[in-house]
N, C-alpha and C positions, 0 to 999 in steps of 0.2 A: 770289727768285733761288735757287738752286741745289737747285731741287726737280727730280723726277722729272714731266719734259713728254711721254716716249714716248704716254701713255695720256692723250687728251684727251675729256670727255666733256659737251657743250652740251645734253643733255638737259632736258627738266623737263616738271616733272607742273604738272597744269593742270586744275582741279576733278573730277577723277580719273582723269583720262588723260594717258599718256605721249607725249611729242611729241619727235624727235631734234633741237629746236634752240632755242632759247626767241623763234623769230620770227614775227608772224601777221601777216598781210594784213589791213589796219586797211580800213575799210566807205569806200570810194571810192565815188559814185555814176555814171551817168551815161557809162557807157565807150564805149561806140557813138560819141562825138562822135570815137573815137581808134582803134577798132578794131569791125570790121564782124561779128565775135563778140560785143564786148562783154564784160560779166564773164564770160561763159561762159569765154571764154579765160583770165581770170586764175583760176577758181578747179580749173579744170583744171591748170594750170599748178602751184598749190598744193598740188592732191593729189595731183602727182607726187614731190612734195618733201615731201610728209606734212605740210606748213602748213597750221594751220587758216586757210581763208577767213571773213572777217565781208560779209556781203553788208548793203549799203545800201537802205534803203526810197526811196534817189533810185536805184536801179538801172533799168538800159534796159533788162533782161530780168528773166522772170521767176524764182521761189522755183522752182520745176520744172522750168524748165530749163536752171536752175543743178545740180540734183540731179541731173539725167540725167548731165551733162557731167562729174560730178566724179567721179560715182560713191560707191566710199566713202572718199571724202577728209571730212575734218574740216569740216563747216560752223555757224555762227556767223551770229543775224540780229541784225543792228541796228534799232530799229523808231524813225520819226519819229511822234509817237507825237497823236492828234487829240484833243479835249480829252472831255469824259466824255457830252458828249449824243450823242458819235458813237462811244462803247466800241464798241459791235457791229461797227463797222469795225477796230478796233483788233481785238478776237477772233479776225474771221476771218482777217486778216493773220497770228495769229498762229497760228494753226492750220492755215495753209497752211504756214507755216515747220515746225512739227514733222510734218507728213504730210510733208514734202519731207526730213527728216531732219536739219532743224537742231536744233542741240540746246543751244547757249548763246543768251541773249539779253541783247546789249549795249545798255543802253538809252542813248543821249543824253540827254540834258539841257538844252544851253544852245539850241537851234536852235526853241524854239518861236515864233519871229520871226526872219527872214530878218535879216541881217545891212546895211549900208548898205556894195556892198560897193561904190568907184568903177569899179573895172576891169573888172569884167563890166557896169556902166551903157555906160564910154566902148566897149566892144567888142559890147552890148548883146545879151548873153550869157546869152541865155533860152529853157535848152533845155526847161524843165517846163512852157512855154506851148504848145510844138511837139510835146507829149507824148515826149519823152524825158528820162528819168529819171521815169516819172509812171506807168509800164508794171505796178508792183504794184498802183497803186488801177485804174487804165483794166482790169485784167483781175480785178478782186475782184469777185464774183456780190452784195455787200451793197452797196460803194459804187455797183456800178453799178444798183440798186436804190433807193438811196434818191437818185442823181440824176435818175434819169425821175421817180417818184414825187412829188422837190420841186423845186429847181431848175431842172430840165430840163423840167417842166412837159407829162410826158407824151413826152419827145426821149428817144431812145436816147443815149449818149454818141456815137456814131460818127457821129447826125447833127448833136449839136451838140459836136462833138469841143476845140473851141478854148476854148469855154463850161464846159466839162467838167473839162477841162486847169486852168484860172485857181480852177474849185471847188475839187479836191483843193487847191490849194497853200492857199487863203484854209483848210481844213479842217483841214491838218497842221502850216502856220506860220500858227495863229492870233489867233499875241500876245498870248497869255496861257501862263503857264507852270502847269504840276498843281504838288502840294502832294506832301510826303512821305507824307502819309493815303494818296494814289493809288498810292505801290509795291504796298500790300496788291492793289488790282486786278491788278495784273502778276504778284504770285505767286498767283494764285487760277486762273491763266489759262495759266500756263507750270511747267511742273513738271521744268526745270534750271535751271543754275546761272544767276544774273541780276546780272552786271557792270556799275558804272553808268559810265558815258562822261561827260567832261569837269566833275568832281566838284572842288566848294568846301570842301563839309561833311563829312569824311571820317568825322569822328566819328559822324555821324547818318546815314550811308551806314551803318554798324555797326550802329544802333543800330534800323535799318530790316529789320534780317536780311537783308541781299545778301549773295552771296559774293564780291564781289571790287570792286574800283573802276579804273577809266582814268586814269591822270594823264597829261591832254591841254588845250590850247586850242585844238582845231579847227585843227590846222596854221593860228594866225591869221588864219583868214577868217572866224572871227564876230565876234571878240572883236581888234580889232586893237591894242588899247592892252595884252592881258591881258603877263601877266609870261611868260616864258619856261620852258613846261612842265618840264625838265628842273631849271630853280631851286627847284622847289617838291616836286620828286619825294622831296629824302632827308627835309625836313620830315614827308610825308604819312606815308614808310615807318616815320619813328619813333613817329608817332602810332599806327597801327593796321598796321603791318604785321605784326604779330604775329596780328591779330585776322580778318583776308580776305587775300584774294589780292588784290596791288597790280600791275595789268600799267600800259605806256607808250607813248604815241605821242606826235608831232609832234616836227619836225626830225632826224628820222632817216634820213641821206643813206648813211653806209657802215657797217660790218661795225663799225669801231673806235666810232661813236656808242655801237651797241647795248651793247660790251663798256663804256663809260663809265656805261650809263645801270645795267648791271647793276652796278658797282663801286659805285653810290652806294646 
């Protein structure tokens, strides 16, 4: 109380760029079920307000024509990431993201197995079978190579589309989670800053050479029992906040969350 509030400044810097708010568009997938843009619209919407967008590997559109729409607004990919006999998949994914001009890469972590989740069972809520949110690997020139050549058994994806659709997902959620040995592939392959998304081991996120870590539970839809991101946020900061950049998501509904999750 009784400071000088004329000059208020929400700024921050954020692996070397300045950004006028400290709020990003966390990697939603699958927007098409809600708007006939799709992320297109949200990340437009973003680089009108100079938020970095994080685009989702369950996104309905593609890395390109996310870039066209944003222009030079701030972009950010998130990769669901395949296990290591399909890296080449994993490459070109990620090589389409920095030709398209992303230039952070938030990896996930807990999603290498789908969730049991009831409510999308009782509403039977399967947009990645219908090839939506599935539109990065359906339009990748290597996964759609190596499903004609093995699975598809000689099929294009487009003639065996629903066959195709059920491959990626067995490919990218396939219940088996990488080791910390595998970051080294993700820095060999991406050369900015590499944030991990929904992080236990904070210490060995450091000790991995990432620049920064998520303290998230999947807005609890992977993890339904997990503890409540926000409890575990001023722990993580005192561990290594001094050591990376600590950003946050999940249960963030208004302007006063943000300003609580920054107080802690």
């Amino acid at each position: 109380m009784l400071q000088d509030n004329t000059i208020r400044d929400l700024s921050v810097e954020l692996f070397g760029s300045k950004y006028p708010s400290p709020v990003l568009v966390a990697p939603v997938g699958v927007n098409k079920i809600f708007h006939h843009e799709g992320e297109c619209a949200v990340a437009r919407a973003a680089a009108n307000f100079s938020v970095p967008y994080i685009m989702s590997t369950a996104s309905s559109t593609t890395p390109e024509e996310i870039a066209e729409t944003s222009g030079s607004g701030s972009r950010w990919f998130q990769p669901y990431w395949p296990l290591n006999e399909d890296n080449e998949i994993t490459i070109s994914m990620l090589s389409r993201a920095k030709s398209a001009g992303f230039t952070t890469l938030v990896v996930t972590l807990d999603p290498w197995a789908l969730s049991w989740r009831p409510k999308d069972l009782d509403n039977a809520y399967v947009p990645f079978y219908r090839g939506i949110g599935d539109v990065i690997c359906l339009s990748d020139p290597v996964f759609q190579k190596k499903w004609k050549d093995g699975p598809g058994k000689g099929k294009s994806i487009q003639d065996d589309f629903q066959n195709a659709c059920m491959g990626w997902e067995k490919t990218v959620f396939s219940g088996h989670s990488h080791t910390w040995e595998d970051i080294k592939f993700l820095k060999e392959h991406w050369d900015g800053p590499i944030p991990l998304q929904s992080i236990e081991d904070a210490e060995l996120a450091v000790k991995a050479g990432v620049q920064g870590i998520v303290v998230s539970n999947h807005g609890g839809r992977q993890y339904d029992g997990a503890v409540g991101s926000l409890s575990m946020l001023p722990r993580i900061v005192d561990a290594v906040g001094d050591k990376l950049t600590v950003l946050f998501d999940s249960g963030i509904r208004t302007g006063a969350d943000i300003m609580k999750a920054l107080a802690l």
